[in-house]
N, C-alpha and C positions, 0 to 999 in steps of 0.2 A: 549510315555511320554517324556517328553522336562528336560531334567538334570539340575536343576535349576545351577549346580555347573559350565555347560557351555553355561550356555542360553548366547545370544550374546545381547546387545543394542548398539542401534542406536537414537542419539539424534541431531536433525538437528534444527536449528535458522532460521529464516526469520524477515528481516527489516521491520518496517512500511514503507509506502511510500505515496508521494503525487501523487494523479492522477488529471490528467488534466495539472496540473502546470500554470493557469490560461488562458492561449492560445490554448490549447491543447484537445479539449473537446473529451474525451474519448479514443483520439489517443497518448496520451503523458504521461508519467510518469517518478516518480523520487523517488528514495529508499534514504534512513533517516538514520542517523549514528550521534547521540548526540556528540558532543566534549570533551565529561567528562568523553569517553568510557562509558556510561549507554546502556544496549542493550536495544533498544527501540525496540522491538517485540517478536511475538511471539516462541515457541519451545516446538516442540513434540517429545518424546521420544517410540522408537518402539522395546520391547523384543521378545524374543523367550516364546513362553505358551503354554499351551494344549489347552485354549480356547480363545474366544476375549473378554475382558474386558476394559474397559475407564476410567481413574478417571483424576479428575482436579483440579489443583489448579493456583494460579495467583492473583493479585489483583481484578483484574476482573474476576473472575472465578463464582462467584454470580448473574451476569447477565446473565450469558449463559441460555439455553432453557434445562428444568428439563428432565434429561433421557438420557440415552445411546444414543438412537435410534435417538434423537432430536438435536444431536450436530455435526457439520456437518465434524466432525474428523472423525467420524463412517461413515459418508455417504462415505468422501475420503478412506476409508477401502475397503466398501463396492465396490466399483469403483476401485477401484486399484485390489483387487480379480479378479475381472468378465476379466478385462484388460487380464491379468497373464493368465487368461482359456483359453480366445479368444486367444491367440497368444501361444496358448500350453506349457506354461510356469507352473511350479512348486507351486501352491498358498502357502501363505504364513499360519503362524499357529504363533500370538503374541499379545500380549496387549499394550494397547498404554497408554499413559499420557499427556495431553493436560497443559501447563503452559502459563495463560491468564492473559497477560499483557496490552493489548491494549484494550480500553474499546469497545464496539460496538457502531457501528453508532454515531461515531466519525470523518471520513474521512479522519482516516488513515490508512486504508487498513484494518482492523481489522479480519475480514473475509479472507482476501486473503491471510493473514499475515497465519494466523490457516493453511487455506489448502494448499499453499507455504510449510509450514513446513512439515505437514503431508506425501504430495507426494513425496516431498525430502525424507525423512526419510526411506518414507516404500521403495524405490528405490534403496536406497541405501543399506538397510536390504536384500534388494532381490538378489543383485548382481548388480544392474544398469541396468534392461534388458530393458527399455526406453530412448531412447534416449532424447536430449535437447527438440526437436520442439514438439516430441509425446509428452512428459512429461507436457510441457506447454499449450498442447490443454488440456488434463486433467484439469490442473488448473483451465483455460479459462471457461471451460464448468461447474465443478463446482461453482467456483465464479457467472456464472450466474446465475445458480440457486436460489442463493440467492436474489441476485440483480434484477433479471427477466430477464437479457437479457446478450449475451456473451460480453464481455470487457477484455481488456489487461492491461489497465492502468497505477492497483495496482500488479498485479500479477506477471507481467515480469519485469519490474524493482526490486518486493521483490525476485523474482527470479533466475534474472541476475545480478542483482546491477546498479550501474549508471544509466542513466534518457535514456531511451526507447522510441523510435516510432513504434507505431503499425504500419505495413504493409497491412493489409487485406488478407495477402495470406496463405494459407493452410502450407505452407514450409515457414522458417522463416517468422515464427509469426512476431515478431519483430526487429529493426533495434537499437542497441543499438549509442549514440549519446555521440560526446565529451562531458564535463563536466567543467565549471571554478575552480578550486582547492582553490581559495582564496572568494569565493563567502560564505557568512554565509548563514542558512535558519533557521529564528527563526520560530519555529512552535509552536500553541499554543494551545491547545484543551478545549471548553470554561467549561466542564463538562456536558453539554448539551446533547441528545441524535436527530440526524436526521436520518431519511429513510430512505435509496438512493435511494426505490420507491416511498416515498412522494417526493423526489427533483429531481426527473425527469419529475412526473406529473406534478409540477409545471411549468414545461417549456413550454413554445407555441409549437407547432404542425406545426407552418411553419413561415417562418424567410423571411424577405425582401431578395432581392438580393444584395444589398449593405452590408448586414450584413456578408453573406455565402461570398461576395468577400473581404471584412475584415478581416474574421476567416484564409480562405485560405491564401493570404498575411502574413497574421502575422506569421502561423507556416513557411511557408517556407522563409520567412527572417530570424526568427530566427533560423530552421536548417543551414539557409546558415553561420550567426554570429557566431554559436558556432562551425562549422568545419572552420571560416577563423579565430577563435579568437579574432573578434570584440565585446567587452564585453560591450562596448555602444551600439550596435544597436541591440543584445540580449537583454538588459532592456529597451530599447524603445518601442519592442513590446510587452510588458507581461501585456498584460490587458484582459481581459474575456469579450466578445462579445455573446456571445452566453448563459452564466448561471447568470452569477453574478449579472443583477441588477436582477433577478427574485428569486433567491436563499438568497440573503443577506437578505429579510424580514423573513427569518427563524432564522437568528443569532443578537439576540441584542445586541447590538453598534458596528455593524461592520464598520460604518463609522465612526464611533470615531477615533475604532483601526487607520483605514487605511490613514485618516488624521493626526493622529500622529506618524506611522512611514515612513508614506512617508516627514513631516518635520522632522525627524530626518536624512534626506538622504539613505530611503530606494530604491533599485534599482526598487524594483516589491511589491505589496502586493497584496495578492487575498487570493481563499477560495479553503483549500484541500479536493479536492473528492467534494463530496455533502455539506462536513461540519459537524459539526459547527467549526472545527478545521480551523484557520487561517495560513498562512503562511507571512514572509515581508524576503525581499532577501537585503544585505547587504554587502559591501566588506571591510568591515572593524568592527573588533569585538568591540570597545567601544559604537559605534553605535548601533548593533545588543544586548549589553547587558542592554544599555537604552531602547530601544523598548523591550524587553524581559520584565524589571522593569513594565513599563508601565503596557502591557498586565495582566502581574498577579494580578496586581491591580485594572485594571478597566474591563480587557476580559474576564477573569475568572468569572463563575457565583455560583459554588460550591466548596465541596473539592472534587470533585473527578479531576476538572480540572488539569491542570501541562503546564510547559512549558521547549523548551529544543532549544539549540541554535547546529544546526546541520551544517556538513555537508554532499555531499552527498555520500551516501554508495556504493562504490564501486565493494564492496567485493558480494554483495545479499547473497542469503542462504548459510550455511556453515553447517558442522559440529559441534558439541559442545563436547569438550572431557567428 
């Protein structure tokens, strides 16, 4: 029996984040940090109990999938147990609490953001017996579940913080990547709900050569840009080659948006994750606060939508006292 008097918790935060970052398709990601200190993600909290139990709350906590068994906190449970057996480790004995801030199928990690937190948490509950790269093929593997297929995108940047490149390799998953400090990212979430298995299916099945030698080009100039500090030839290449004109017939008036804040003097504007959430890149805040105005007004499609003028999160998952 578990001493409620010394049960221990453990409550861990995970950023939203954008993946892809418009050049980036599936390889590139970038963790979100509001300027207003608003924690723009999610956080799960992991006690000591005699049994497992879940509850939720969040603003979004109403959309989640009705049940225990159906919420994919429980399944990173269920996976982190089996984890702890397999490597003869101690399993754990807690209940968890799920606090759902990020709406789903929004494209901003919303999903990743959950199991991010969760892993973190019960991890840290446990002792830490998982290391970085173990920890994050967890996520990896989780996340695709959802998604259908493994990606790092959202995960390792809500994970690590700052904007990530995927590696392909088994040991360091990923390659964390300098960051501009004075770069705004207004990001806008239209209220809307998309897929990321309907906005994959959307995509062609096979791509010219010009295109794949375009996509290639563009991330590695801008890796080269952001490790020499060239913040003009990082916005030169952030255009979406590979999703964006196929994707954007999902979100209404995304050419509006993106005609007006690239004449506001945005550096980049594209679409986070799948969408329908937008992002416009800025280096200078009265800019970024005009495009911000805009968007509420005409990108927003409900209330559930919102908008927040970021930059990017360095820190990824934390603790929460």
């Amino acid at each position: 029996m578990v001493d409620t008097a010394k049960a221990r918790t453990t409550r861990a935060f995970a950023p939203a984040s954008i993946g892809n970052v418009s050049l980036g398709f599936d390889i590139l990601g970038a963790a979100l940090e509001p300027i207003d200190a608003t924690l723009l993600g999610d956080w799960v909290e992991v006690k000591d109990a005699d049994t497992f139990s879940l509850s939720v709350d969040g603003r979004f906590a109403d959309r989640l999938p009705p049940g225990t068994k159906n919420n994919i906190v429980t399944r990173c449970f269920e996976f982190f147990q089996q984890a702890l057996i397999s490597h003869n480790k101690p399993s754990l004995s807690v209940k968890m609490h799920l606090h759902k801030a990020l709406p789903i199928g929004s494209g901003l990690g919303s999903s990743a953001s959950s199991i991010v937190a969760a892993f973190y948490a019960l991890n840290d509950h446990a002792g830490r017996p998982f290391d970085e790269d173990t920890l994050l093929v967890m996520m990896g593997e989780l996340e695709g579940q959802i998604s259908g297929s493994v990606h790092y995108d959202n995960v390792a940047p809500s994970y690590l913080g700052g904007m990530t490149l995927m590696t392909g390799q088994q040991r360091t998953v990923c390659s964390q990547l300098p960051v501009f400090d004075d770069w705004y990212w207004v990001a806008c979430y239209s209220g809307l709900s998309v897929s990321t298995a309907a906005a994959r299916d959307i995509l062609p099945r096979q791509y010219e050569l010009s295109t794949t030698l375009t996509f290639g080009r563009q991330i590695g100039v801008f890796v080269h840009a952001l490790h020499s500090g060239d913040k003009a030839l990082a916005a030169s290449v952030m255009q979406d080659v590979i999703a964006e004109k196929h994707r954007k017939t999902l979100l209404p008036k995304f050419d509006e948006a993106r005609a007006y804040s690239m004449s506001q003097n945005a550096l980049g504007f594209g679409i986070s994750g799948s969408g329908p959430t937008v992002f416009a890149v800025t280096n200078k805040l009265d800019d970024a606060k005009r495009i911000q105005t805009w968007l509420n007004e005409h990108y927003i499609q409900n209330e559930d939508g919102f908008s927040h003028i970021c930059r990017i999160d360095t820190a990824g998952t934390r603790i929460l006292a």
